[in-house]
N, C-alpha and C positions, 0 to 999 in steps of 0.2 A: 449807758443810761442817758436819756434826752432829757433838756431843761428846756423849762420853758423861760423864754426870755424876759417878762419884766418882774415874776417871782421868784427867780431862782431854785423854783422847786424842785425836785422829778417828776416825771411824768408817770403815774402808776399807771398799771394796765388794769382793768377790770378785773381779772382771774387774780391777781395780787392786792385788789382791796378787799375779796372777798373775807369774811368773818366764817371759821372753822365752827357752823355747826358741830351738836354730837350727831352721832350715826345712828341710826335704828338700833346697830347693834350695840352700840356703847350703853345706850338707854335702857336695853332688855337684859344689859350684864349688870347693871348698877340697881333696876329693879329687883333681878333675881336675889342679888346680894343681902340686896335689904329686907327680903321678905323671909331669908333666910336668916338673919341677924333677926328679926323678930319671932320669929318662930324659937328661936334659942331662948331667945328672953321672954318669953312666954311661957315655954317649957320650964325655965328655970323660977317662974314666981307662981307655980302649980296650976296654969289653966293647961292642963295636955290636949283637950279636947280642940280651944282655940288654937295650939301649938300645930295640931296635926291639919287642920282646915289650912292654913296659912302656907302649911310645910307642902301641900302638893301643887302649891304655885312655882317651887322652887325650881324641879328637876325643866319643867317647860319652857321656863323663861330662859334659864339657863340655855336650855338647845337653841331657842330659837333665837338668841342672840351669835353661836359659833355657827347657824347656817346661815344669818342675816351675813357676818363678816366672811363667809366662805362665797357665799354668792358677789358679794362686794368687788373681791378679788378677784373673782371669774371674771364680771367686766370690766375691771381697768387693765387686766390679761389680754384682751380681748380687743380692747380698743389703744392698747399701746402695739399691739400687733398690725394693726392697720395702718 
């Protein structure tokens, strides 16, 4: 690790001060979740009708969150290969 000389600090590298956004996919699993936690509680204080409207966002988000992170994987697969 390099200092720099009159602050004694380290010298970060840009890829290391970066801030860990969430991922697409993180976004579209924590979506899915919650639409499904509402649709439960929906279901459960007798609106079925809004339960079921809310419930068929569930199964979508859900996939397209494990193909966002499948896809994810393919390219850092792919560029740690090279």
């Amino acid at each position: 690790m390099k200092f720099r000389k009159k602050r004694n600090k380290p010298i970060v590298s840009a890829k290391e001060r970066t801030i860990e956004h969430p991922t697409a996919s993180f976004l579209y699993l924590i979506t899915g979740l919650g639409a499904l936690t509402t649709a439960v509680g929906m279901m459960l204080c007798g609106k079925r009708s809004r339960a079921l409207l809310i419930a068929q966002w569930v199964a979508p988000l859900l996939l397209t969150a494990a193909e966002e992170r499948r896809s994810r994987r393919k390219e850092s697969k792919v560029e740690s290969d090279k």
